[in-house]
C-alpha positions in Angstrom: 169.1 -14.2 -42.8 168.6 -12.7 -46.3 167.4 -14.6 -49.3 167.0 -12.8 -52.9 163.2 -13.8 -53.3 163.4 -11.7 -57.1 164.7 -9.1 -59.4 162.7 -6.5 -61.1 162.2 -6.7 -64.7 160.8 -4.4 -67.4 158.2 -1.6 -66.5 154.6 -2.7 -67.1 152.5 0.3 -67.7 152.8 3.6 -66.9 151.6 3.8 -63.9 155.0 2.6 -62.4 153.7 -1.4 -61.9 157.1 -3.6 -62.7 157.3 -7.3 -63.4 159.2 -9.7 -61.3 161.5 -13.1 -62.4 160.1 -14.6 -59.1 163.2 -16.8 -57.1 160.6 -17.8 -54.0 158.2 -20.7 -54.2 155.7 -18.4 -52.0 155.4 -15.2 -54.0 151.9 -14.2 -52.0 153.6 -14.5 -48.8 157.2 -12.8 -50.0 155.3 -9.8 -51.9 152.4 -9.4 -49.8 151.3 -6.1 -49.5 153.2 -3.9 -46.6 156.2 -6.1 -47.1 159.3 -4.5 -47.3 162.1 -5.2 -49.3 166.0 -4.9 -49.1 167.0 -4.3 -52.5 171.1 -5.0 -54.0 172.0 -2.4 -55.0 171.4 -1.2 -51.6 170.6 2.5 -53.1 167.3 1.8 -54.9 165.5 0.8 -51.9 164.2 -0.8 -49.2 160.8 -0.9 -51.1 157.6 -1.1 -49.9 155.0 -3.6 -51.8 151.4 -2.0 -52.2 150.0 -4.6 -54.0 151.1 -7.8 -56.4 149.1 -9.7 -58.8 149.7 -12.5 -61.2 149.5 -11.3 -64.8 148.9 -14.2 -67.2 152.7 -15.8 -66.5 154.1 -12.5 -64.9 154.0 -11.4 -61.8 153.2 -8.0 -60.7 153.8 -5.8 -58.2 153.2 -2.4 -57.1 155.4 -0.2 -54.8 155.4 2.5 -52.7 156.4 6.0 -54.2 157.1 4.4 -57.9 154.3 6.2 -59.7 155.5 6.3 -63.2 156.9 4.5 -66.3 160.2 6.3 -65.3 160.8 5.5 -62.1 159.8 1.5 -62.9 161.9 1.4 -65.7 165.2 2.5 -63.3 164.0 -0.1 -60.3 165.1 -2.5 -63.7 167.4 -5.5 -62.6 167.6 -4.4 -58.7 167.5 -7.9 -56.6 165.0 -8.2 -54.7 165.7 -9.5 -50.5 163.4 -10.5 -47.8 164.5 -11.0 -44.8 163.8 -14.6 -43.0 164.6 -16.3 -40.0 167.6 -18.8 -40.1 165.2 -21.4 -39.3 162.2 -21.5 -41.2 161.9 -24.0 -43.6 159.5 -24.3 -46.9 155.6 -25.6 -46.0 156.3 -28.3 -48.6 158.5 -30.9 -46.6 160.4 -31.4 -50.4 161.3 -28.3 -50.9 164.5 -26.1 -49.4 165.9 -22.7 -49.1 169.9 -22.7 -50.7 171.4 -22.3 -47.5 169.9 -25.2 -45.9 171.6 -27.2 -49.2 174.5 -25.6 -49.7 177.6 -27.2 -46.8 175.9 -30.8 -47.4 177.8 -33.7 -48.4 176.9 -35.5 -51.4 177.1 -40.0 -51.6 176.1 -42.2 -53.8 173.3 -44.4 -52.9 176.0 -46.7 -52.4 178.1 -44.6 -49.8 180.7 -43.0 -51.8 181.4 -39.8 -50.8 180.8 -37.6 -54.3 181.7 -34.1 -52.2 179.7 -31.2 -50.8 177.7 -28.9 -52.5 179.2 -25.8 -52.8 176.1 -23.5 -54.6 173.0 -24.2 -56.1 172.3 -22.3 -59.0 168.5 -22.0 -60.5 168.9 -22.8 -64.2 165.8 -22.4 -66.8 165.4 -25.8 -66.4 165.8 -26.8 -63.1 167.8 -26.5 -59.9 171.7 -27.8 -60.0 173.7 -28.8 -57.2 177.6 -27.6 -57.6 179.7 -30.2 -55.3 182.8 -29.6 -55.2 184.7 -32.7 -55.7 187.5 -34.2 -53.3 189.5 -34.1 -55.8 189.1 -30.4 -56.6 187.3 -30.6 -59.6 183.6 -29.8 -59.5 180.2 -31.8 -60.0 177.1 -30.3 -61.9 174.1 -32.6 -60.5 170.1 -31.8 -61.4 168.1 -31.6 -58.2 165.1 -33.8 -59.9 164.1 -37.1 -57.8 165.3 -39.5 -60.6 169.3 -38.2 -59.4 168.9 -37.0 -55.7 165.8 -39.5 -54.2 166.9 -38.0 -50.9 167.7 -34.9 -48.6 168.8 -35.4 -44.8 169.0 -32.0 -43.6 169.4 -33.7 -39.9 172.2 -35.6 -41.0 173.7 -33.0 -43.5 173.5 -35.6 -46.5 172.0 -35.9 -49.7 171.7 -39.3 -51.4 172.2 -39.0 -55.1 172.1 -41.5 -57.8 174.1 -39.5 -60.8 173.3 -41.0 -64.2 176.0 -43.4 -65.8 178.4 -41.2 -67.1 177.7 -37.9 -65.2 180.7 -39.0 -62.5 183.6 -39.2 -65.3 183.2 -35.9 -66.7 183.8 -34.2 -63.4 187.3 -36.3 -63.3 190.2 -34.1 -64.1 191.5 -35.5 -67.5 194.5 -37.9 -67.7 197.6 -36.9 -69.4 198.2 -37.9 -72.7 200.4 -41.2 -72.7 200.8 -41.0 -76.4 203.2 -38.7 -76.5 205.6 -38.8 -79.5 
């Protein structure tokens, strides 16, 4: 299985070091040196890490045969994939890749069925779950404890607790009765 683990930013240097927006929660293990990486666009890689370092809040990497400013700066915005076994799961038991999430379905703490969640998508923030409602219409819920106190990945449910509110604006509007 492949899992986008980050994308390459700006250049840093001249030396051809670039920065990375990290999307893995084990960046030492992900960008270790020797590690290669799958890259989307297919065309600028696989790369091989030589070496990354944390740079104040930036990470840093190194990679084989990028040696310059020039060749960094057109690595820019290429994803960057690791490849991972179907199976392995985070070392912190409260933590999950997206594709163990994504195919659950969402209840209340009180059993109703809200849907299943369709993508997660990694704000600035934090994490959202997108369920997509029974109904069709579609549910934006932060992944923070206060909203989702539980994950069952045996049973393939997550128990959320959605703020008062949150539920009626993922309702498809009613039709006007006023009409004239």
């Amino acid at each position: 299985m492949r899992l986008v683990v980050g994308r390459i930013g700006r250049a840093h240097g001249v030396k051809g070091e670039v920065t990375i927006e990290v999307r893995t929660d084990d960046p030492d293990l992900r960008f270790a040196p020797g590690t290669e990486l799958v890259t989307d666009p297919a065309s600028r890689g696989p790369l091989t890490v030589r070496r990354g370092r944390v740079q104040g809040s930036r990470y840093v990497l190194s990679l084989e045969g990028v040696n310059d400013r020039n060749a960094a700066e057109a690595l820019r915005n290429t994803l960057l994939v690791a490849d991972i076994d179907p199976d392995e799961s985070p070392e912190d038991p409260d933590e999950y890749y997206d594709h163990q999430l994504e195919g659950l379905t969402v209840r209340t703490v009180d059993g109703v069925e809200l849907g299943v969640v369709e993508q997660m998508i990694h704000g600035p923030a934090q994490d959202l779950f997108a369920i997509r409602r029974p109904n069709g219409g579609e549910l934006l819920l932060p992944f923070i404890v206060e909203f989702v106190p539980e994950v069952d990945l045996e049973r393939g449910v997550v128990t959320a607790d959605p703020p008062e509110g949150l539920l009626a604006l993922s309702e498809p509007a009613a039709a006007d009765e006023s009409e004239d």
